[in-house]
C-alpha positions as CSV (number, residue, x, y, z in Angstrom):
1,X,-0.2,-3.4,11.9
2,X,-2.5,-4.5,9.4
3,X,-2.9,-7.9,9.1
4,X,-2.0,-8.5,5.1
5,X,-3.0,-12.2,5.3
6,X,-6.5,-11.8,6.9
7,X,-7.2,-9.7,3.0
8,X,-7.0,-12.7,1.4
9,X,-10.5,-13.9,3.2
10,X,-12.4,-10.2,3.5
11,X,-14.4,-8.7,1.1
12,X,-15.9,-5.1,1.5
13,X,-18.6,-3.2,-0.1
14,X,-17.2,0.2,-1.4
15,X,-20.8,1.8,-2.0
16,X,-19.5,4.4,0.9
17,X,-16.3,4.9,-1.3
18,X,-18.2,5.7,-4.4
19,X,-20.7,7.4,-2.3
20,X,-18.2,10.0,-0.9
21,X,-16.6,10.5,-4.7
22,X,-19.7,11.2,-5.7
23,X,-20.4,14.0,-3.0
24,X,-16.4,15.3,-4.2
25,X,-18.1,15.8,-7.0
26,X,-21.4,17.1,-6.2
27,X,-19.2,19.9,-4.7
28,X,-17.4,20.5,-7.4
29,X,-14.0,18.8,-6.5
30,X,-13.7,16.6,-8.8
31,X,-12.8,16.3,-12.1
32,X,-13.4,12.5,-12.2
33,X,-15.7,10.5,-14.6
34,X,-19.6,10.9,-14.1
35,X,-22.0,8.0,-14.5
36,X,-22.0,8.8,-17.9
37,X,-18.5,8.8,-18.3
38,X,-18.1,11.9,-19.9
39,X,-14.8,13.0,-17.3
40,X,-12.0,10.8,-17.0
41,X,-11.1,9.6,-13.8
42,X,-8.5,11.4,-11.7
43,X,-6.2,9.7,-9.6
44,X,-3.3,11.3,-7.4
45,X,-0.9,8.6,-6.7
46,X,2.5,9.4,-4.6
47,X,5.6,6.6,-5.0
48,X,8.0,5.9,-2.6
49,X,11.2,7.1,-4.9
50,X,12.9,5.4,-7.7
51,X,15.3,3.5,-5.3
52,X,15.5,0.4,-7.2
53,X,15.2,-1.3,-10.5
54,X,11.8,-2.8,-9.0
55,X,10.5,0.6,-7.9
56,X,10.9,1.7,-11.4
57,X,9.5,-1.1,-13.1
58,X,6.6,-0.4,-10.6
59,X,6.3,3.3,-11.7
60,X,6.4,2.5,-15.1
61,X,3.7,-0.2,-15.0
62,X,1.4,2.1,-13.6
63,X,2.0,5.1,-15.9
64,X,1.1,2.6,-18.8
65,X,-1.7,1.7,-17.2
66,X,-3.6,4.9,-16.3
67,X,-2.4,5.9,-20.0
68,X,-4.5,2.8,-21.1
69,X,-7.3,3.2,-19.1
70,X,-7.7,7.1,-19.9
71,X,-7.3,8.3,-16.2
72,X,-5.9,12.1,-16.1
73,X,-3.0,10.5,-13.3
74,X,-1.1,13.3,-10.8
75,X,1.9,11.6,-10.3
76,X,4.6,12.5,-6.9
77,X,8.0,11.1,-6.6
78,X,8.3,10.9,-2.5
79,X,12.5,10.2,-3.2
80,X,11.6,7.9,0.3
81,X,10.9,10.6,2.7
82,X,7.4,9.9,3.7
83,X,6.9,13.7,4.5
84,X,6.9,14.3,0.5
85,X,4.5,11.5,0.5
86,X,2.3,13.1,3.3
87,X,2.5,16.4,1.1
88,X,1.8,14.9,-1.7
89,X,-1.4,13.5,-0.6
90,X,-2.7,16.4,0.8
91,X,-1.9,18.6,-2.5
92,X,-4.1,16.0,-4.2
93,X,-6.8,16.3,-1.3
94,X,-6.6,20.4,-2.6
95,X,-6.8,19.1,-5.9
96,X,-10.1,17.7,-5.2
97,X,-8.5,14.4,-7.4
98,X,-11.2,11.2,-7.3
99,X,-9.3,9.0,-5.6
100,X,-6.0,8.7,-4.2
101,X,-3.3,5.7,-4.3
102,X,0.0,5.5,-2.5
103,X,3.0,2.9,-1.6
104,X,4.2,4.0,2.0
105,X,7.6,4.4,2.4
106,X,6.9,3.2,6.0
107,X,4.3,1.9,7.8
108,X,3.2,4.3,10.8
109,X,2.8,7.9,10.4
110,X,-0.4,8.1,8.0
111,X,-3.6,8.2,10.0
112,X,-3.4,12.5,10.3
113,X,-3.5,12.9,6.4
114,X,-5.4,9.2,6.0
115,X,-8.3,11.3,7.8
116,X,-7.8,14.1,6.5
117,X,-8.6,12.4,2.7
118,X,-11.4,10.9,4.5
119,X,-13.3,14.2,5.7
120,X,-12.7,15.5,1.9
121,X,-14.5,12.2,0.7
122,X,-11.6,11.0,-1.0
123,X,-11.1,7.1,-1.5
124,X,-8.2,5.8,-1.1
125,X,-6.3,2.6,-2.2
126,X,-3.0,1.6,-1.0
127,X,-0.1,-0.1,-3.7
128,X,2.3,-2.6,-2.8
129,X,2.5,-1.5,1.1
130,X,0.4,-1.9,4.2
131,X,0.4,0.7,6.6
132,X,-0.3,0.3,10.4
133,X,-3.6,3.0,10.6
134,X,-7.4,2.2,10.9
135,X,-8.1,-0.1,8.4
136,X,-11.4,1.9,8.0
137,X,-9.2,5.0,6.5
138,X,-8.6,3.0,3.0
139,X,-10.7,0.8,0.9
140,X,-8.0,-1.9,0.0
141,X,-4.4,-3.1,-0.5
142,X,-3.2,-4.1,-4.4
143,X,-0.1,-5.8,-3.3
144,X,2.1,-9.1,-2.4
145,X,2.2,-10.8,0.3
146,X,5.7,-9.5,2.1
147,X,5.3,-12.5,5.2
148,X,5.1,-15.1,2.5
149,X,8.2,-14.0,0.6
150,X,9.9,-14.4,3.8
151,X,8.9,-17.8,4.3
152,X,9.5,-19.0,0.3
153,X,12.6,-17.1,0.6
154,X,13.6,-19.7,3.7
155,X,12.2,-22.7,2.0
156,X,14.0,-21.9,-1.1
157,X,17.1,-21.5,0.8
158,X,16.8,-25.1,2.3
159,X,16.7,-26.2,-1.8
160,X,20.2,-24.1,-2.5
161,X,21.7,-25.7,0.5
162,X,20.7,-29.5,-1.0
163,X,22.0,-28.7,-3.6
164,X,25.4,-27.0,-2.8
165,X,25.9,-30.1,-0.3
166,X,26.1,-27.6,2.5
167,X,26.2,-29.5,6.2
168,X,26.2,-28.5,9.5
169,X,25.3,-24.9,10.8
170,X,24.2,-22.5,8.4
171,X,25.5,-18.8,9.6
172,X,23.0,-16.4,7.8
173,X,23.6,-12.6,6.8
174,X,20.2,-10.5,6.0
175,X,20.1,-7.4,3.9
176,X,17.0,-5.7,5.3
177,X,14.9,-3.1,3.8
178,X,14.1,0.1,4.5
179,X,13.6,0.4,8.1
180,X,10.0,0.4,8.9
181,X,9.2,0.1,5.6
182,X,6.4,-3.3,5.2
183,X,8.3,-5.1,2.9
184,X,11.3,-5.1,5.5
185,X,9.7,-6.0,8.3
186,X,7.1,-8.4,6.8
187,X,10.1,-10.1,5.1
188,X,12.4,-10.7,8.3
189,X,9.5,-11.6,9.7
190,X,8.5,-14.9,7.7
191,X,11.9,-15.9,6.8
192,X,12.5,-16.4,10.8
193,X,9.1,-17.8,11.2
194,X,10.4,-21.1,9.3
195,X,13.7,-20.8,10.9
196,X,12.7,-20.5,14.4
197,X,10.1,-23.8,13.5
198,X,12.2,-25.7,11.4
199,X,15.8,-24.7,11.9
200,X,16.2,-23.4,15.4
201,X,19.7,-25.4,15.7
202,X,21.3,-25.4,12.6
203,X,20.5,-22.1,11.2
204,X,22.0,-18.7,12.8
205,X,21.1,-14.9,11.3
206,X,24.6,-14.0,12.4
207,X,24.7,-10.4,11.0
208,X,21.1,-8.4,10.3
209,X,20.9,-4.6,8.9
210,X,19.5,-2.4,6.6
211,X,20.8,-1.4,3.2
212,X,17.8,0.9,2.7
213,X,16.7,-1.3,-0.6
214,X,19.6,0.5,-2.6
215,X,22.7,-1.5,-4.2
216,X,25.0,1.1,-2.6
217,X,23.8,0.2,0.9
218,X,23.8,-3.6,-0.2
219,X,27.5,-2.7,-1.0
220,X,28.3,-0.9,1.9
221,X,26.5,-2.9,4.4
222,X,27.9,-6.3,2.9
223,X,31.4,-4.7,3.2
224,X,31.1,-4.4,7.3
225,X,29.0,-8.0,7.4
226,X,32.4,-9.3,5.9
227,X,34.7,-8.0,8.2
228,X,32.7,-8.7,11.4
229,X,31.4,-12.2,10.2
230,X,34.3,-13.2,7.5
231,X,32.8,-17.2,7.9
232,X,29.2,-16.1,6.1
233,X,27.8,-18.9,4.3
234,X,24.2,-17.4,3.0
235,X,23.6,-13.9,2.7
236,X,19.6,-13.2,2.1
237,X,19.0,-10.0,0.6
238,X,15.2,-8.3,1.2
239,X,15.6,-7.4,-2.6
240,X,17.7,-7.9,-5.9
241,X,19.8,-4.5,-5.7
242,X,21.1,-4.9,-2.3
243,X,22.3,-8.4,-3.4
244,X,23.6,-6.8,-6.5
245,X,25.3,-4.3,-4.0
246,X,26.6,-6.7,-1.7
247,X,28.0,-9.1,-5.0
248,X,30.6,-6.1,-5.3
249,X,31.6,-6.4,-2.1
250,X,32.1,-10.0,-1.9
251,X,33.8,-10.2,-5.2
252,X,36.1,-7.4,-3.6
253,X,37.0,-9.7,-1.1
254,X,38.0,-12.5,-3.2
255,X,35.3,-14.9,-2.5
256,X,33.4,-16.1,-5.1
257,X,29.4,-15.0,-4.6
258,X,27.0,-18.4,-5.5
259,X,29.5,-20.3,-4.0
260,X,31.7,-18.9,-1.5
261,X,28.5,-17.3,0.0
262,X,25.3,-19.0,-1.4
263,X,22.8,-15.8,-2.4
264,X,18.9,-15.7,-2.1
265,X,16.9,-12.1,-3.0
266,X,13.6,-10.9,-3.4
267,X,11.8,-9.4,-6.3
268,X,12.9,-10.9,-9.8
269,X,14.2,-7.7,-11.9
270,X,15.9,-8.6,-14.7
271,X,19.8,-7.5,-13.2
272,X,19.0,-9.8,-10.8
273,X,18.3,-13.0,-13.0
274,X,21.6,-11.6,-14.9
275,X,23.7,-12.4,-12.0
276,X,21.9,-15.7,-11.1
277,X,22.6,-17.0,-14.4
278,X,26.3,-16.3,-14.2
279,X,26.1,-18.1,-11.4
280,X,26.1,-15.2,-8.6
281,X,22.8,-15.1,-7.2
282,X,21.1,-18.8,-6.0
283,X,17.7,-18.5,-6.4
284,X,15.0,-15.2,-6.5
285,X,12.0,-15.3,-4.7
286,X,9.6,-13.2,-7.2
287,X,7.5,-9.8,-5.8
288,X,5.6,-8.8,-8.8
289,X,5.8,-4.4,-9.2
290,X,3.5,-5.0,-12.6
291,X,0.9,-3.7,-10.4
292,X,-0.5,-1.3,-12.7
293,X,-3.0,-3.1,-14.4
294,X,-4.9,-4.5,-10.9
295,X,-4.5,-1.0,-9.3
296,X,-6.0,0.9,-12.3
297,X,-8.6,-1.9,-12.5
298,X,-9.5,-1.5,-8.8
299,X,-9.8,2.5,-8.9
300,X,-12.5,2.0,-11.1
301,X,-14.2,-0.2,-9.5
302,X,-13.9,1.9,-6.0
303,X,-14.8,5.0,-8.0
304,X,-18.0,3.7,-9.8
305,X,-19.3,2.0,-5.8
306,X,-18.5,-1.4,-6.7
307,X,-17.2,-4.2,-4.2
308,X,-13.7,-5.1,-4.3
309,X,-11.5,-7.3,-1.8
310,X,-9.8,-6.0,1.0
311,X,-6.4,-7.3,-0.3
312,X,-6.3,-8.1,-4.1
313,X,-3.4,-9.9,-4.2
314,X,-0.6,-10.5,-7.1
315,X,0.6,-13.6,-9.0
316,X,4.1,-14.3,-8.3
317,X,6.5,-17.9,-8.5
318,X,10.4,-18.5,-7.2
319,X,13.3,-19.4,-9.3
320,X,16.1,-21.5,-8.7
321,X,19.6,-21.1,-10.5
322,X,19.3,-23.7,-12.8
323,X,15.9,-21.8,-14.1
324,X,17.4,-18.1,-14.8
325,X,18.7,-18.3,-18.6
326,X,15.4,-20.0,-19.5
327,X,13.4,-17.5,-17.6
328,X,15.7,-14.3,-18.6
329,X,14.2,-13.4,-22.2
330,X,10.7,-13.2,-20.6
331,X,11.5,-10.9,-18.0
332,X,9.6,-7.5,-18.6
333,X,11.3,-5.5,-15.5
């Protein structure tokens, strides 16, 4: 898979990138801005779906954005299949668009229509999700840092447990992601990296599935967790609408969510600093889906030749309980 972390340190030159838009539109496929800037820029971006409250904050950011920056954007709703994704990529290759940006729904599966943007001299940037293909088939990665979630998700779970005085042996519950999607795997991934080095005999992932990033599937999923595991003390959720789901379920049960069963999510939308400052949700680890402004930002630079970094990486922080009605009127997803 592509290795998100080694981003942070590469740089590449994009000259080839422009170099091949240019050529789209030497032959007439493009409908992108000249060097003088009298054509706006088109970009063909394909979404993963509209699966959560983050995915649509996402979509909406970068709507706003291509609005602001005056790019003519062809927009695809993939509803999480990645074969709409795969289609949508290649209408936008017939389109003869200037570049192309997606968000895999999963990581494998690419490297066919990857190539096939490639021989139509197509750049293409990836948003918010890596994908395990040539790393020579895109020109960079606008997105977090999934691993790293993982592990501030487990660190910030050793603060909750301070500070609900929990002792002993710490039986864990995960709410995974979209199978094979980056964000689930990348997530599981680092939270166990700090258990397996710092907790290897107190802490215990007693019950791990996927609820598909949905609050139904959080729901659903948290229902069976409870009736095979009914002693769960932390349920970590890969995002704030499966713990939102799973809340239902746990209320349902008549235990008390916070409390009975201390709660740690990903991703910061605003439902999900709702519930944490009622008490129901310990502490978010932030994944930023503002991402708008930076993509738009780095289509221009890849369309006009310039350099950019292999992985331009966004600004995020972590909030504990005590932090969510202070934090809750600033919230813009």
């Amino acid at each position: 898979m592509l290795n998100r972390r080694n981003f942070l340190t590469a740089a590449v030159g994009v000259a080839a990138a422009g170099g091949l838009a240019a050529c789209a539109k030497e032959d007439g496929g493009s409908n992108g801005s000249s060097s003088g800037g009298s054509k706006a820029i088109t970009l063909g971006f394909a979404q993963v779906g509209s699966e959560s409250g983050w995915r649509t904050a996402n979509t909406d950011s970068v709507k706003a954005a291509a609005k602001e920056a005056g790019f003519k954007l062809q927009f695809s709703d993939a509803q999480q299949k990645p074969e709409n994704q795969i289609s949508a990529i290649r209408s936008f290759i017939a389109q003869k668009v200037d570049v192309i940006a997606f968000s895999p729904v999963v990581v494998t599966g690419w490297d066919a229509v990857l190539k096939e943007a490639q021989a139509a001299k197509i750049p293409v940037v990836l948003t918010d999700r890596s994908v395990d293909s040539d790393e020579s088939l895109f020109v960079t990665l606008v997105g977090s840092d999934f691993t790293d979630e993982g592990r501030r998700a487990a660190k910030i779970l050793e603060k909750v447990l301070e500070k609900a005085g929990h002792k002993g042996k710490v039986k864990i519950a995960q709410l995974e992601g979209t199978t094979g999607a980056a964000p689930a795997i990348e997530r599981a991934k680092g939270f166990k990296e700090v258990m397996d080095a710092e907790h290897k005999d107190d802490w215990e992932i007693v019950a791990s599935q996927t609820g598909d990033f949905t609050r139904a599937g959080g729901k659903q999923v948290m229902q069976a967790f409870l009736q095979s595991n009914p002693d769960i003390d932390v349920l970590f959720a890969h995002n704030d609408d499966m713990g939102l789901g799973a809340i239902q379920a746990i209320e349902a049960a008549g235990k008390k969510p916070g409390k009975d069963i201390l709660i740690v999510t990903v991703d910061g939308v605003k439902d999900g600093f709702i519930a944490m400052s009622e008490g129901k949700i310990n502490a978010i680890v932030e994944c930023n889906p503002l991402l708008g402004p930076q993509l738009m930002e780095a289509v221009k630079k890849v369309h006009a030749g310039e350099k950019v970094e292999r992985w331009i990486k966004t600004e995020e922080s972590d909030f504990m309980q005590d932090q969510a009605k202070d934090a809750l009127p600033t919230r813009k997803y």
